[in-house]
Chimera marker file (.cmm) of the C-alpha trace (Angstrom):
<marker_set name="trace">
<marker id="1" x="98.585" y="99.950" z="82.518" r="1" g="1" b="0" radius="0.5"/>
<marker id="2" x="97.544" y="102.580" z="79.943" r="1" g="1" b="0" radius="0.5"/>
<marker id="3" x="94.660" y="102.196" z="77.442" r="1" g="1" b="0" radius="0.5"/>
<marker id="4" x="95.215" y="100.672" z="74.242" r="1" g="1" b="0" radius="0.5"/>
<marker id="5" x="94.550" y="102.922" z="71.415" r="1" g="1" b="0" radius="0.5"/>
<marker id="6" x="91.710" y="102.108" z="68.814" r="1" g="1" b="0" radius="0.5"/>
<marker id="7" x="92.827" y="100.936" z="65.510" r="1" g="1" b="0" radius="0.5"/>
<marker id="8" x="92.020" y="103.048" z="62.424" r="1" g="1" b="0" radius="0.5"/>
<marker id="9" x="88.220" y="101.960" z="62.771" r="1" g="1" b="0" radius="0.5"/>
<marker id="10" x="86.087" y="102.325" z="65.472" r="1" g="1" b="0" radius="0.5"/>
<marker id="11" x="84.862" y="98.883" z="65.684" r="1" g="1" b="0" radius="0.5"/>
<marker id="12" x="85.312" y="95.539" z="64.540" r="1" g="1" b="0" radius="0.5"/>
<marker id="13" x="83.554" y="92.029" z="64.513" r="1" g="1" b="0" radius="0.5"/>
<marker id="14" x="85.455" y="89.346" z="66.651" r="1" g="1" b="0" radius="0.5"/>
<marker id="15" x="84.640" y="85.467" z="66.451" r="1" g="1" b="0" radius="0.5"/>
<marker id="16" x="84.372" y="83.498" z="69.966" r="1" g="1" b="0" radius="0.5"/>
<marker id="17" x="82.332" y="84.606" z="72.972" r="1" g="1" b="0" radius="0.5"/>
<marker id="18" x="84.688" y="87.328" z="75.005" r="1" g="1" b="0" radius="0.5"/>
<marker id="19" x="83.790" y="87.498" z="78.756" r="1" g="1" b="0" radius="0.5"/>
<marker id="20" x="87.267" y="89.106" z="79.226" r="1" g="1" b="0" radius="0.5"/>
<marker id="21" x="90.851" y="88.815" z="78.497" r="1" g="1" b="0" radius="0.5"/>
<marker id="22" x="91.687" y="86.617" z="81.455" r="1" g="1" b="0" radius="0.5"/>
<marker id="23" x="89.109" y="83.980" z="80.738" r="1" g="1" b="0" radius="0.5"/>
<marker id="24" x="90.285" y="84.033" z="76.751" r="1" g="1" b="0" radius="0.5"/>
<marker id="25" x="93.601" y="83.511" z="77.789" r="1" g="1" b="0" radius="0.5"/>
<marker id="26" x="92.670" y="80.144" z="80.059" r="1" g="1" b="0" radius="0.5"/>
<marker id="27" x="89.908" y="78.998" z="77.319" r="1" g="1" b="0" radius="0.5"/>
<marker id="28" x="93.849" y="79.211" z="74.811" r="1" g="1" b="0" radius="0.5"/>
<marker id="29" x="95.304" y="77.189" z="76.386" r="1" g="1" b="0" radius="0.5"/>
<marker id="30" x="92.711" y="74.720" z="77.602" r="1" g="1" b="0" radius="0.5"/>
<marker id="31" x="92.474" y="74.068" z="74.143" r="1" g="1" b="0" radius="0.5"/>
<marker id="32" x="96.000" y="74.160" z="73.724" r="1" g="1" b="0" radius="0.5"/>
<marker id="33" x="96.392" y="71.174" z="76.253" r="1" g="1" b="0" radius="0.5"/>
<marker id="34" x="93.240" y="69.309" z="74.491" r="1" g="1" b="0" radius="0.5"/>
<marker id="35" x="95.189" y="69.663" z="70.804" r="1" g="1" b="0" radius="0.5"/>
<marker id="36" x="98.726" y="68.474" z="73.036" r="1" g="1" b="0" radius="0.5"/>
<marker id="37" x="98.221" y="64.682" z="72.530" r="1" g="1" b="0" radius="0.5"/>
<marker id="38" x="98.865" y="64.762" z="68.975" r="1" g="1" b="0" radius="0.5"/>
<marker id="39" x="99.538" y="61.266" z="67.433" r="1" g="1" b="0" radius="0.5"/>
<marker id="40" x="98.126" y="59.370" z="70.362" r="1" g="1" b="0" radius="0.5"/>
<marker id="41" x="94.771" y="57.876" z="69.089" r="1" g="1" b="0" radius="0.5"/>
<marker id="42" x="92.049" y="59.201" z="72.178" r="1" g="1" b="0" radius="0.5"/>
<marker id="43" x="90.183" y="56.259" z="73.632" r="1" g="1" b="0" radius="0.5"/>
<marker id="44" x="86.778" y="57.485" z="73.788" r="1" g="1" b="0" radius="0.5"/>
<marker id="45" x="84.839" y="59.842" z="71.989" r="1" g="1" b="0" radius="0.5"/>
<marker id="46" x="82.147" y="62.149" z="72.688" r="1" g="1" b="0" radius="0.5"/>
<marker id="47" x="78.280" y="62.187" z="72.442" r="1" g="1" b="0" radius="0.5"/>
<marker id="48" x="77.118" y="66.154" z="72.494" r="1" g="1" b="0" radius="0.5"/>
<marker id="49" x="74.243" y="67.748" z="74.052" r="1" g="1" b="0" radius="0.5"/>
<marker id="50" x="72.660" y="70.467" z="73.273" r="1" g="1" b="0" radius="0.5"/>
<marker id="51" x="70.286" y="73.179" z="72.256" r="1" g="1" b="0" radius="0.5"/>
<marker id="52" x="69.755" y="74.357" z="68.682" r="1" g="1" b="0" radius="0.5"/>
<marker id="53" x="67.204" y="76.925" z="68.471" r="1" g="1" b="0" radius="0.5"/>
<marker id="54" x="68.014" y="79.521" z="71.151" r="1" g="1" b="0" radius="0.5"/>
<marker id="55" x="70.181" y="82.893" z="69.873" r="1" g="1" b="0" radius="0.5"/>
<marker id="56" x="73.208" y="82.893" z="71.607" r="1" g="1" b="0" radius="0.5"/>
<marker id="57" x="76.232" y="85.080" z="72.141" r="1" g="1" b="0" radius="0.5"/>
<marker id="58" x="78.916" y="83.511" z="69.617" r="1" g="1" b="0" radius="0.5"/>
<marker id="59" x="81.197" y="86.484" z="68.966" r="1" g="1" b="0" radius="0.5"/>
<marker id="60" x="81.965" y="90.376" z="70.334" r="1" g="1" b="0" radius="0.5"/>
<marker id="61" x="81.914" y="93.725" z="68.974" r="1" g="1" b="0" radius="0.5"/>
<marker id="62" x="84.900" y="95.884" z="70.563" r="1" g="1" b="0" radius="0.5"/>
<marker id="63" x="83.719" y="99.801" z="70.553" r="1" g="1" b="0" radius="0.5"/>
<marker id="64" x="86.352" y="102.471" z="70.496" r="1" g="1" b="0" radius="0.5"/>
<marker id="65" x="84.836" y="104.970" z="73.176" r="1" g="1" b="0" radius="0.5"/>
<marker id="66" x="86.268" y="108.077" z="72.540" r="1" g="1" b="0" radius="0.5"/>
<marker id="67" x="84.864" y="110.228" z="75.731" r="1" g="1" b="0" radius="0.5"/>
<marker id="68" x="86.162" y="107.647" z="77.826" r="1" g="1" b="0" radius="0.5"/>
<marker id="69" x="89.012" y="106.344" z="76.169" r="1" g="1" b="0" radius="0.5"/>
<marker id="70" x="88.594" y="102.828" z="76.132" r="1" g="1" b="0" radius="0.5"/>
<marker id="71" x="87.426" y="99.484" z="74.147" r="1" g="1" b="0" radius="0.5"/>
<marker id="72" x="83.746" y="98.607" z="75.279" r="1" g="1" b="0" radius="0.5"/>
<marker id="73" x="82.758" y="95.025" z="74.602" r="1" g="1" b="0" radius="0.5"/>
<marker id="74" x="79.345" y="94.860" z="73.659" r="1" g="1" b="0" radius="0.5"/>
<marker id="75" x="78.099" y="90.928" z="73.691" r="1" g="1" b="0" radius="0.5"/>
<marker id="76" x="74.056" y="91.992" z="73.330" r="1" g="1" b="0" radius="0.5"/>
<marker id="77" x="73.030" y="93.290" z="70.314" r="1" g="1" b="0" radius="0.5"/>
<marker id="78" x="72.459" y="97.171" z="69.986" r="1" g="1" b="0" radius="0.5"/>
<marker id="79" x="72.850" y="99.641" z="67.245" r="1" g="1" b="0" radius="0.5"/>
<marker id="80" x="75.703" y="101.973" z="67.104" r="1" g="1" b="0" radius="0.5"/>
<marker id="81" x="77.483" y="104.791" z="65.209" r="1" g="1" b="0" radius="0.5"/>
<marker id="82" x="80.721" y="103.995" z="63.409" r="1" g="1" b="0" radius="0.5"/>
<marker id="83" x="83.402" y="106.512" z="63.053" r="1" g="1" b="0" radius="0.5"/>
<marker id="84" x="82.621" y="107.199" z="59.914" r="1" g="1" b="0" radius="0.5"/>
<marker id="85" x="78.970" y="108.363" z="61.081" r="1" g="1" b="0" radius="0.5"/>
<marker id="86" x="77.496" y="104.783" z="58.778" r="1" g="1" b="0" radius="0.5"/>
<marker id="87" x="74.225" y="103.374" z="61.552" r="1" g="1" b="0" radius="0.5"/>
<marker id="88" x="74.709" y="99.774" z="62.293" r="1" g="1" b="0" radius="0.5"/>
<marker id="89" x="71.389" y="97.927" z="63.264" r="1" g="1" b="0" radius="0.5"/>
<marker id="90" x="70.386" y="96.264" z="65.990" r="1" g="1" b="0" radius="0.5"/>
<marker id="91" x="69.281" y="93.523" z="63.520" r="1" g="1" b="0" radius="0.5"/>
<marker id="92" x="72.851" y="93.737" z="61.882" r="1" g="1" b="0" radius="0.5"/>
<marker id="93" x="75.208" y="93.472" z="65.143" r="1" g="1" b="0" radius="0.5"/>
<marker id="94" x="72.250" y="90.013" z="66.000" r="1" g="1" b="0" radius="0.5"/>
<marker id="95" x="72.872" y="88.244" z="62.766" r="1" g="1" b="0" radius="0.5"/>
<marker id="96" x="76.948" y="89.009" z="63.378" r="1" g="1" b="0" radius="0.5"/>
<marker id="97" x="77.097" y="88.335" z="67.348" r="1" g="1" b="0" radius="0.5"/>
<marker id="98" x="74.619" y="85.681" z="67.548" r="1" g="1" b="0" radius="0.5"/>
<marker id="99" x="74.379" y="81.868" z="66.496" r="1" g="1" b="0" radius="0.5"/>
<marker id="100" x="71.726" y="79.081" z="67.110" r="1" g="1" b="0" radius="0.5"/>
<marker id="101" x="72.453" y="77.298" z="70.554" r="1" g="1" b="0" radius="0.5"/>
<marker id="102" x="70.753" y="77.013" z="73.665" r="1" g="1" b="0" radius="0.5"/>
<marker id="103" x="71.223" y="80.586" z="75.176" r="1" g="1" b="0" radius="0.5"/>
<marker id="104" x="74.471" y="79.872" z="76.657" r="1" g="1" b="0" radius="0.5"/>
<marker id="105" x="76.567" y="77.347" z="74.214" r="1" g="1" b="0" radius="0.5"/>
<marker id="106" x="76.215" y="77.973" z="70.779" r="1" g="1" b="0" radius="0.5"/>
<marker id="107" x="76.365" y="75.247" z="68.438" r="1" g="1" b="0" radius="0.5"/>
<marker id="108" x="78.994" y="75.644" z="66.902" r="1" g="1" b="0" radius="0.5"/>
<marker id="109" x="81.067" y="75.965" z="69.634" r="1" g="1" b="0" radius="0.5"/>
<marker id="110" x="79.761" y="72.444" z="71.330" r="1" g="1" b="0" radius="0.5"/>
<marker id="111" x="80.859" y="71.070" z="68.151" r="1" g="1" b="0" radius="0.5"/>
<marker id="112" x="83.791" y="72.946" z="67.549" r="1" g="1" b="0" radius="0.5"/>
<marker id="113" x="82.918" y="73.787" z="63.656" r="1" g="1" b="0" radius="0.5"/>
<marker id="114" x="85.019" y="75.981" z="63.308" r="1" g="1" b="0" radius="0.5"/>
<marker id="115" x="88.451" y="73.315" z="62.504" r="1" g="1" b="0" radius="0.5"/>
<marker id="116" x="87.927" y="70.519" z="60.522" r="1" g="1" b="0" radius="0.5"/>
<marker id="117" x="86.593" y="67.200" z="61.829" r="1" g="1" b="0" radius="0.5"/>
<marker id="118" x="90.069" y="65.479" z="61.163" r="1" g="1" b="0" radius="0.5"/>
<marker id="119" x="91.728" y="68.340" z="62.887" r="1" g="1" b="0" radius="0.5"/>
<marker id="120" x="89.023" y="68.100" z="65.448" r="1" g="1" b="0" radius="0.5"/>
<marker id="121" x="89.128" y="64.293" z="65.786" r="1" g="1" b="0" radius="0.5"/>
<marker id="122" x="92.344" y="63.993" z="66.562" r="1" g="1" b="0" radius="0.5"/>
<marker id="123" x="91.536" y="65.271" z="70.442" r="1" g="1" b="0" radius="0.5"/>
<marker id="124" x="87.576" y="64.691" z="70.758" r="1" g="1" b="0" radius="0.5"/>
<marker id="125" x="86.108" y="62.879" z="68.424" r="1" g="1" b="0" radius="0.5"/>
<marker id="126" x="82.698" y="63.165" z="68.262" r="1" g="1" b="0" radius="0.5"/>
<marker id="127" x="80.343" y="59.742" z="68.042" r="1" g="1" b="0" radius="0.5"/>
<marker id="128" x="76.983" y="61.597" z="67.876" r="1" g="1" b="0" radius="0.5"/>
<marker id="129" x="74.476" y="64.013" z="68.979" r="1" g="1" b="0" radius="0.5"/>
<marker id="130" x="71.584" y="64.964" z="70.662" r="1" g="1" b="0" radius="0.5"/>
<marker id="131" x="70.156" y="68.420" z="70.026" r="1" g="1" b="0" radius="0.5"/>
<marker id="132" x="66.728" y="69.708" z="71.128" r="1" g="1" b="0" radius="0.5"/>
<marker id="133" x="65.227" y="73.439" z="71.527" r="1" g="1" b="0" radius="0.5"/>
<marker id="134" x="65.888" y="73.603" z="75.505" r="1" g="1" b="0" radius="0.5"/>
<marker id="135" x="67.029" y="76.097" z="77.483" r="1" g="1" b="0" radius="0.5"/>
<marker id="136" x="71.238" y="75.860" z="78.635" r="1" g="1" b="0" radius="0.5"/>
<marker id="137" x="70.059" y="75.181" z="82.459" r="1" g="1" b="0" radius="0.5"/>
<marker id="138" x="67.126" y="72.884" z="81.478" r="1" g="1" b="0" radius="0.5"/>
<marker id="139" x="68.820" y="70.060" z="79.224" r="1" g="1" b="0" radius="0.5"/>
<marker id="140" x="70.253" y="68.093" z="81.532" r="1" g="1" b="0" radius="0.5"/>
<marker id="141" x="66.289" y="67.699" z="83.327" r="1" g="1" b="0" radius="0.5"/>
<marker id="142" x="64.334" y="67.823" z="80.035" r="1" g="1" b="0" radius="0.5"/>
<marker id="143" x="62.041" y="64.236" z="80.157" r="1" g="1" b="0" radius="0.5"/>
<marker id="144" x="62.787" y="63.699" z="76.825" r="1" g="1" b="0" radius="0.5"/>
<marker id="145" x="66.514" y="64.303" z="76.592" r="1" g="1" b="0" radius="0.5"/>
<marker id="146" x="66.671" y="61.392" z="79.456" r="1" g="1" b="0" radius="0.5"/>
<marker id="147" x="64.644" y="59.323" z="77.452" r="1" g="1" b="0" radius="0.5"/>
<marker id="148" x="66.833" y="59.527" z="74.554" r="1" g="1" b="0" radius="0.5"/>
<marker id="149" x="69.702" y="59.178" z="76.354" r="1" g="1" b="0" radius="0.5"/>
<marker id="150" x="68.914" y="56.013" z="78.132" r="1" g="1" b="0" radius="0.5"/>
<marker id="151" x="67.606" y="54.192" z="74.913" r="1" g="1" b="0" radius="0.5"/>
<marker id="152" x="70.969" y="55.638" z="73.965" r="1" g="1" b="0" radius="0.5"/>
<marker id="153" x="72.741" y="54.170" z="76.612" r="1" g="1" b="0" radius="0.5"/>
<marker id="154" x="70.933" y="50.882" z="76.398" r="1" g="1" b="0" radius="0.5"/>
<marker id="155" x="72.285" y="49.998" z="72.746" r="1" g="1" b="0" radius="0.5"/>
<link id1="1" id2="2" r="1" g="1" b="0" radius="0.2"/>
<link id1="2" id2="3" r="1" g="1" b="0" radius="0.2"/>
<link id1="3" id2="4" r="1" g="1" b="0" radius="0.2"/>
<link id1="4" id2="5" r="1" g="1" b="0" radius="0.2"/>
<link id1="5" id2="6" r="1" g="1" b="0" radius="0.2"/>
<link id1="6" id2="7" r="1" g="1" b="0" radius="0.2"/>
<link id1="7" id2="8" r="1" g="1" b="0" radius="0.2"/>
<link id1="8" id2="9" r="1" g="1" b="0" radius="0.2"/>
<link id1="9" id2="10" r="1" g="1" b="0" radius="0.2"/>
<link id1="10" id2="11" r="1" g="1" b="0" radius="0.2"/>
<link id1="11" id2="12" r="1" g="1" b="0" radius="0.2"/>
<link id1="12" id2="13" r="1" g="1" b="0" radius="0.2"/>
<link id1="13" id2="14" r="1" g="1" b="0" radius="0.2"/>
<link id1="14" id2="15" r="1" g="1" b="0" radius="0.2"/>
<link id1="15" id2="16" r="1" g="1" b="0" radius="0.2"/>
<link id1="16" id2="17" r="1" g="1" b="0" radius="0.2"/>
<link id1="17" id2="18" r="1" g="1" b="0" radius="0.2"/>
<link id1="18" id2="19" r="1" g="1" b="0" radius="0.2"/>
<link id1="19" id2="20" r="1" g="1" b="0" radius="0.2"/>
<link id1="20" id2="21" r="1" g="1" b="0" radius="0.2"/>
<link id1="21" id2="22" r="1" g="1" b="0" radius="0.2"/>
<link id1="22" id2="23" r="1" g="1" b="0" radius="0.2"/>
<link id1="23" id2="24" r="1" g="1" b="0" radius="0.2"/>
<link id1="24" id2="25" r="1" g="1" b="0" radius="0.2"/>
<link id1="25" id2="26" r="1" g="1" b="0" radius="0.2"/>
<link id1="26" id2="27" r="1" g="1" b="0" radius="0.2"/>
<link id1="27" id2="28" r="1" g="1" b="0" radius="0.2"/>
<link id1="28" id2="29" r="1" g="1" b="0" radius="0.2"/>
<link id1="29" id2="30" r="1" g="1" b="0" radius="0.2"/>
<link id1="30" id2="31" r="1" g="1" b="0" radius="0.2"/>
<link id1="31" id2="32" r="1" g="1" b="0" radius="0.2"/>
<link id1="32" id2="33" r="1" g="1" b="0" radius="0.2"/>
<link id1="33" id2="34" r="1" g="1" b="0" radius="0.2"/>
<link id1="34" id2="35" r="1" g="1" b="0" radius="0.2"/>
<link id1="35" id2="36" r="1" g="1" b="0" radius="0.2"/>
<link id1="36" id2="37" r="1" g="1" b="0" radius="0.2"/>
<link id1="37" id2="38" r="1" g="1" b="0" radius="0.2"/>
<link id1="38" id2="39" r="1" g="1" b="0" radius="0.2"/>
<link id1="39" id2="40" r="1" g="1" b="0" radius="0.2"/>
<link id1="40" id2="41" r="1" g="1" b="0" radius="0.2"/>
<link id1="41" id2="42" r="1" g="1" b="0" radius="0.2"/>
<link id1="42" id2="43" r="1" g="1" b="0" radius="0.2"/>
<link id1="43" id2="44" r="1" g="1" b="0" radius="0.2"/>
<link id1="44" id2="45" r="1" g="1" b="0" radius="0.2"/>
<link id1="45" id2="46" r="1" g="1" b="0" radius="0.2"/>
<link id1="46" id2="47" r="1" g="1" b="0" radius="0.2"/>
<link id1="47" id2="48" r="1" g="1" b="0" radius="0.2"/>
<link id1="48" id2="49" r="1" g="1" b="0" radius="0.2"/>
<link id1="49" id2="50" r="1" g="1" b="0" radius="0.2"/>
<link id1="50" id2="51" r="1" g="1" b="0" radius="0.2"/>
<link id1="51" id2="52" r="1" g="1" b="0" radius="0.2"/>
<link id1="52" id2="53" r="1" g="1" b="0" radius="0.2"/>
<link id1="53" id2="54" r="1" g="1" b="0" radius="0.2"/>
<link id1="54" id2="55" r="1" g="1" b="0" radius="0.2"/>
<link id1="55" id2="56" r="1" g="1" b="0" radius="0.2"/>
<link id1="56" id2="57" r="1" g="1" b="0" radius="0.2"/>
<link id1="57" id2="58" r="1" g="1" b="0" radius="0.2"/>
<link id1="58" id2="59" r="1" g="1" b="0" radius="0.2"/>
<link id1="59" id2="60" r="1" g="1" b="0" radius="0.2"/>
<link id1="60" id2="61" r="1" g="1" b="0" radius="0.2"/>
<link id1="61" id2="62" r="1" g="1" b="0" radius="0.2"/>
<link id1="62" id2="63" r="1" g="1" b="0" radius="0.2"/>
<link id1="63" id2="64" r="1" g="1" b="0" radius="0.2"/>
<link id1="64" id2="65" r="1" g="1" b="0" radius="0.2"/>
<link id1="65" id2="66" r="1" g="1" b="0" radius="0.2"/>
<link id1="66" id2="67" r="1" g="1" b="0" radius="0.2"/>
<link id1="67" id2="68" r="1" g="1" b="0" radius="0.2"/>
<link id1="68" id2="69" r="1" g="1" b="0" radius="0.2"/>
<link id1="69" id2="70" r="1" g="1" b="0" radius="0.2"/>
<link id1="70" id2="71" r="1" g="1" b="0" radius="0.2"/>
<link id1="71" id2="72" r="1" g="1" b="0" radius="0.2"/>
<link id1="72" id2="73" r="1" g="1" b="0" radius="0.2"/>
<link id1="73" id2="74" r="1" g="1" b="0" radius="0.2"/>
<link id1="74" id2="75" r="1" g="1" b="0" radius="0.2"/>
<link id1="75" id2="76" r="1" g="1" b="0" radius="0.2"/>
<link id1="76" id2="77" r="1" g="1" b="0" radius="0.2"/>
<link id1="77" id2="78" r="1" g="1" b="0" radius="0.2"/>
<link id1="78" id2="79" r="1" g="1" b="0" radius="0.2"/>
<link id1="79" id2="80" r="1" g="1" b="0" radius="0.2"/>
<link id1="80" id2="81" r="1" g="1" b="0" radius="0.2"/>
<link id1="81" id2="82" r="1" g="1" b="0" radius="0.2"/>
<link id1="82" id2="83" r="1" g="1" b="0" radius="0.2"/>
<link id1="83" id2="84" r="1" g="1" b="0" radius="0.2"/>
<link id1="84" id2="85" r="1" g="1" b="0" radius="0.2"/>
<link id1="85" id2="86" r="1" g="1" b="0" radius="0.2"/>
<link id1="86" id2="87" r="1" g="1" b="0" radius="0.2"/>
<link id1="87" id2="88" r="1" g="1" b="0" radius="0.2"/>
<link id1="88" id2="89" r="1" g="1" b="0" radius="0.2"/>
<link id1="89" id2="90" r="1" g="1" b="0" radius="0.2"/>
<link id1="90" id2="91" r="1" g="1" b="0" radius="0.2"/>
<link id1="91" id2="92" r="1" g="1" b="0" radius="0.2"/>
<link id1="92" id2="93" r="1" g="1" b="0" radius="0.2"/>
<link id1="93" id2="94" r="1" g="1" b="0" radius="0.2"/>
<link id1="94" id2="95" r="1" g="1" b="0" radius="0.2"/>
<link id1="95" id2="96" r="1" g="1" b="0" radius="0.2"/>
<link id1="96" id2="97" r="1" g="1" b="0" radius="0.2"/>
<link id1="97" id2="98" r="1" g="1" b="0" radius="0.2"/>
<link id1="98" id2="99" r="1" g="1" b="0" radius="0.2"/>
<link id1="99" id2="100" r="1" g="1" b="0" radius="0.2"/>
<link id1="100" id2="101" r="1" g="1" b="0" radius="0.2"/>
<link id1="101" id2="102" r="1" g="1" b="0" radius="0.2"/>
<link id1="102" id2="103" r="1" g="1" b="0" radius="0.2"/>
<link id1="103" id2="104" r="1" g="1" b="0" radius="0.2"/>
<link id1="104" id2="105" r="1" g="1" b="0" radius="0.2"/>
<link id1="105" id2="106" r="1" g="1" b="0" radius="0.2"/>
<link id1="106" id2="107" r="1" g="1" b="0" radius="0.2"/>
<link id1="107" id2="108" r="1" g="1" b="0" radius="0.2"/>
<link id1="108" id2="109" r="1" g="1" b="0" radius="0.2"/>
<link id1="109" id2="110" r="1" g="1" b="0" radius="0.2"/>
<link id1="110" id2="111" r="1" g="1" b="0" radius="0.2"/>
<link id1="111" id2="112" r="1" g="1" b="0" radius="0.2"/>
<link id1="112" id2="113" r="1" g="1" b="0" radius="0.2"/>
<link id1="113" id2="114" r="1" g="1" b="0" radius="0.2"/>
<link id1="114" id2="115" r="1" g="1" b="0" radius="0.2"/>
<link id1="115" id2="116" r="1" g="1" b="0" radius="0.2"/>
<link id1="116" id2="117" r="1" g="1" b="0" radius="0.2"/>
<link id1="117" id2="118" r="1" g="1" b="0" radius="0.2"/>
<link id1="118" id2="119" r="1" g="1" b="0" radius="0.2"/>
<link id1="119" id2="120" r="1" g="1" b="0" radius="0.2"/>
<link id1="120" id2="121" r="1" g="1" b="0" radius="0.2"/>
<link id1="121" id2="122" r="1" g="1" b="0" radius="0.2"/>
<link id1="122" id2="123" r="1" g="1" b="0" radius="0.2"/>
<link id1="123" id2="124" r="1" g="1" b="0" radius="0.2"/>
<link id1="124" id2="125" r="1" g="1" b="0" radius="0.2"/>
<link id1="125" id2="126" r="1" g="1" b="0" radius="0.2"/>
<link id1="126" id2="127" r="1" g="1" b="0" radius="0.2"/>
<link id1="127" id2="128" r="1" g="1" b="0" radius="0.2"/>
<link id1="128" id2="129" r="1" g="1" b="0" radius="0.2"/>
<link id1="129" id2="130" r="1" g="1" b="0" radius="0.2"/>
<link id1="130" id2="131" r="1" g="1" b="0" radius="0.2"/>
<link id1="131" id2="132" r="1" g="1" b="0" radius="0.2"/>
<link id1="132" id2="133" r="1" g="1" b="0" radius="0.2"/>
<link id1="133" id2="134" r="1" g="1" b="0" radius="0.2"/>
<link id1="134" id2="135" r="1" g="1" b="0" radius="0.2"/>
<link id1="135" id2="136" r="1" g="1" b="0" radius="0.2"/>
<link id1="136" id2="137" r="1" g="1" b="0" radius="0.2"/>
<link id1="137" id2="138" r="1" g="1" b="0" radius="0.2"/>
<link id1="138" id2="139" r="1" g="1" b="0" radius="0.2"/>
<link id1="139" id2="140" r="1" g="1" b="0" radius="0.2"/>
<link id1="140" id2="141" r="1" g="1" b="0" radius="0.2"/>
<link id1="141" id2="142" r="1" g="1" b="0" radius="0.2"/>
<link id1="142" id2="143" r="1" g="1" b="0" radius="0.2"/>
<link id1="143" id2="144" r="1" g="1" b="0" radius="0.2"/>
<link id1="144" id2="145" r="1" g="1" b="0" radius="0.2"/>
<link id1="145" id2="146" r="1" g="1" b="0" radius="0.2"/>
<link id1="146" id2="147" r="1" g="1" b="0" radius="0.2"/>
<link id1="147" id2="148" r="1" g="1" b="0" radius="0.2"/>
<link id1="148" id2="149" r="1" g="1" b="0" radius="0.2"/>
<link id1="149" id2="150" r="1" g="1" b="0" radius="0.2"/>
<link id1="150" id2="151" r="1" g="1" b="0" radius="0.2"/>
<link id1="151" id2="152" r="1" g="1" b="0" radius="0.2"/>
<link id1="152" id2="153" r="1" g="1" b="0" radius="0.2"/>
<link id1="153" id2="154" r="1" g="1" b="0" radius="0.2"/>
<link id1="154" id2="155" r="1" g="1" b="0" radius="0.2"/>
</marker_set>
């Protein structure tokens, strides 16, 4: 399998967190399998957890690398040169590549924001949520998330 060649740029912005092709192709159609049961009314819905204050990875930059002739995907933010010899930032490729979360979920993604909440409703509607500054690993033992979660459970 040959290298794909770059596009007319050297880089571009891409929404979603990109471990690697593979994994993007399962997450497609997970979510095409979630959006399947169209029409049928789901009998639960969902109460999210989460973190809110954390920067976390929510989107790629893909890096034509010429010496090496291939796409690098860059999921930390770090300056760079574009083809054109312009300096992106550090501080630039953050505010793109990063969204509030908990360091491993961003929030948008545990709420899916980015269809609307009809669309989004009509495979996991979403009751409610709980959203603290805690680390990914940590939420599920954080005293007060149980707390609020039992009184939650006790209503």
């Amino acid at each position: 399998m040959g290298s794909v060649p770059p596009p007319s740029g050297r880089f571009r912005f891409v929404k979603g967190h990109l471990g690697n092709f593979a994994a993007l192709d399962r997450a497609k159609r997970f979510q095409e399998a979630l959006r399947s049961a169209r029409g049928v009314k789901v009998p639960v819905s969902f109460f999210v957890i989460g973190g809110d204050c954390k920067d976390t990875t929510n989107a790629a930059v893909l890096l034509w690398d010429e010496k090496r002739s291939h796409w690098e995907t860059v999921i930390r933010p770090k300056a760079f040169v574009r083809s054109d010899g312009t300096r992106v930032t550090e501080a630039e490729v953050k505010a793109r590549l990063t969204y509030k979360g908990d360091g491993t979920v961003a929030l948008k993604s545990l709420v899916i924001d980015s269809m609307p909440q009809e669309e989004r409703d009509k495979f996991m509607p979403i009751s409610g949520g709980m959203f603290q500054c805690e680390d990914h690993t940590k939420l599920v033992t954080s005293g007060e998330i149980q707390q609020k979660l039992l009184a939650l459970l006790k209503q």
